[in-house]
C-alpha positions, 0 to 999 in steps of 0.5 A: 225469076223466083228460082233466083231465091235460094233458102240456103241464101237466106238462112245465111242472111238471117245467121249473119244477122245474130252474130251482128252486135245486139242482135240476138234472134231474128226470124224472116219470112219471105213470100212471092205475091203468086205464092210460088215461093215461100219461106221462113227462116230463124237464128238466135234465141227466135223460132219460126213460129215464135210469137213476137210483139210486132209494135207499130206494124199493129197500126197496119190492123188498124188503117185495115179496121178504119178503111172497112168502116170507110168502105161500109160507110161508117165513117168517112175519112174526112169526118172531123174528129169532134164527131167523135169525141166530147168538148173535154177530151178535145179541149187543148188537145192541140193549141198552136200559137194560141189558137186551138185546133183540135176540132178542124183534126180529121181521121184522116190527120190522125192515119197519116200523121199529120194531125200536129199532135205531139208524140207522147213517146218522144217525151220522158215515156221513151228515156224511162221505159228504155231504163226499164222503168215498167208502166202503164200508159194507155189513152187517158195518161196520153191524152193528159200528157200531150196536152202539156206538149207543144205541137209544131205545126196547124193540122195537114200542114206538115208531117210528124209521126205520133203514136197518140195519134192511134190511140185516138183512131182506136177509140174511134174505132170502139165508138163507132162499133160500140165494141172494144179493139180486143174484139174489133181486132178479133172480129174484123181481122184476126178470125177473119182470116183465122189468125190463131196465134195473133192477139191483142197483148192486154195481160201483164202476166203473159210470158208467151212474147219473145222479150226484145231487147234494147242495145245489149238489154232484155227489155221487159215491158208487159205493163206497158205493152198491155196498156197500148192496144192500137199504137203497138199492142198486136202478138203475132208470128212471122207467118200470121203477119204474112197472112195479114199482110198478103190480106192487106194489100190484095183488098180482103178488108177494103177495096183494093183500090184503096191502096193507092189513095193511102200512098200520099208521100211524106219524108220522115226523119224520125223515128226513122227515115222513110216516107208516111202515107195514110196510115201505111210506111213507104222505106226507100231502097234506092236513091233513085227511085225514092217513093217506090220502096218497100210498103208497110210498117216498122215496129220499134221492136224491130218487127216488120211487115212490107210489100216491094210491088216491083218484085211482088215480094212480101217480107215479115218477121223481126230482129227483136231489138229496138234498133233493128230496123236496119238490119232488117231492110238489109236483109230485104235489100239483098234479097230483092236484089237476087230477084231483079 
């Protein structure tokens, strides 16, 4: 079936995709679950092997850190998050209605999004990085920032994707290894699988990154990207991510029983359509078979790592521009079709 999958096919693909509008490099990694195939394929500005910032595909390395200390119980996904954290951190976290809910949020509120914490990005944060206003955030500035916004539902009512929320998963992650997530990363993932080229991006002055863009504009961002860590902070190569990825979804990390206790669907319209689960994406493909789509995580760079169980096709890599997404999916699309 895989011999469908022709390298000059997808070369085509990933040089048609430059030459749409903004879209300025692109690198596309394609694997078959059994390893029988494997290719990768680059056009634009990108190389194969360019490091790449892969911005909210890191929140799969953290659902990936969380579920181990699950699976070493060392945390619980039920744990409330008060066992974690002091009185002022929580303390009108999250006020709905005039009633504060900040101590009956869970871990697992926080992996799938639906905790009711606002998304401190959706604020001024977005408007003022995008007009390449270049600044720190991090979570102390996100904490006093969602503390002035609104949330819009009781905790597990509902679904709202919300980058605060890992900011907090990560430090519960440091609490509970009493490590920082540089060296949990390093430690639990990136050596685990002897990742050399992926790493927590934390110094403004590293020029290594693909710079992406936003429209027609060369975003440049590194106090911003280095202040960040477990919502989006992650460098790889679309080969690296591979490698994670194929780790992620065959239980290298976690039982892989685990997987299927994460797929609990919940249709998002923004910051794009998909589904969330517990700390992974669902991307429909089809219409008629909504919730059995592409698994894994887009990042608002543009980058992208997501597993298509009906092929067993593994898909990394990036556009490099905010709004590439689509284009990307278009890609995984055509070549999953060239397979089924």
């Amino acid at each position: 079936m895989l011999t469908a999958i022709e390298p000059l096919f997808i070369d085509k693909l990933v040089e048609h995709a430059v030459s749409k509008k903004n879209i300025f490099g692109a690198v596309f990694c394609v694997e078959s679950g059994d390893n029988s195939f494997s290719y990768i394929s680059a056009a634009g500005n990108l190389t194969p092997d360019q490091p790449y910032f892969i911005a909210s595909v890191t929140k799969l390395y953290v659902t990936a850190v969380i579920l181990k200390l699950q699976s070493e119980n060392r945390l619980n996904l039920q744990d409330k998050i008060s066992q974690y954290f002091s009185d002022d951190i929580l303390q009108g976290l999250h006020v709905y209605k005039g009633r504060d809910y900040s101590k009956e949020i869970t871990i697992k509120h926080l992996l799938s999004n639906t905790s009711g914490i606002p998304d401190y990005f959706s604020s001024d944060a977005m408007k003022e990085l995008l007009a390449g206003m270049d600044q720190r955030w991090g979570f102390e500035r996100e904490l006093v920032s969602v503390k002035q916004m609104k949330p819009k539902f009781v905790p597990g009512q509902k679904v709202q994707y919300s980058d605060t929320n890992f900011q907090l998963l990560g430090k519960i992650i440091e609490t509970i290894t009493n490590k920082d997530i540089h060296s949990v990363f390093k430690e639990f993932i990136f050596d685990e699988i002897k990742l050399e080229n992926t790493y927590l991006y934390e110094d403004a002055n590293d020029s290594r990154p693909s710079p992406f863009y936003y429209k027609e504009k060369k975003i440049h961002l590194p106090k911003y990207m280095s202040s960040i860590g477990p919502e989006g902070g992650i460098i790889s190569t679309a080969k690296e991510s591979m490698i994670f990825l194929k780790a992620f979804m065959n239980g290298h990390f976690f039982p892989v029983e685990y997987i299927d206790e994460l797929k609990e669907w919940k249709f998002l319209f923004l910051p794009g359509t998909f589904f969330y689960g517990v700390g992974i994406a669902n991307q429909p493909i089809s219409f008629k078979d909504l919730k059995n789509g592409l698994i894994g995580h887009w990042g608002q760079t543009g980058a992208f790592a997501f597993y298509h169980p009906k092929t067993d096709l593994y898909f990394t890599g990036t556009m490099n521009q905010f709004w590439g997404q689509r284009v990307a999916a278009q890609i995984m699309l055509k070549v999953i079709k060239q397979v089924k």
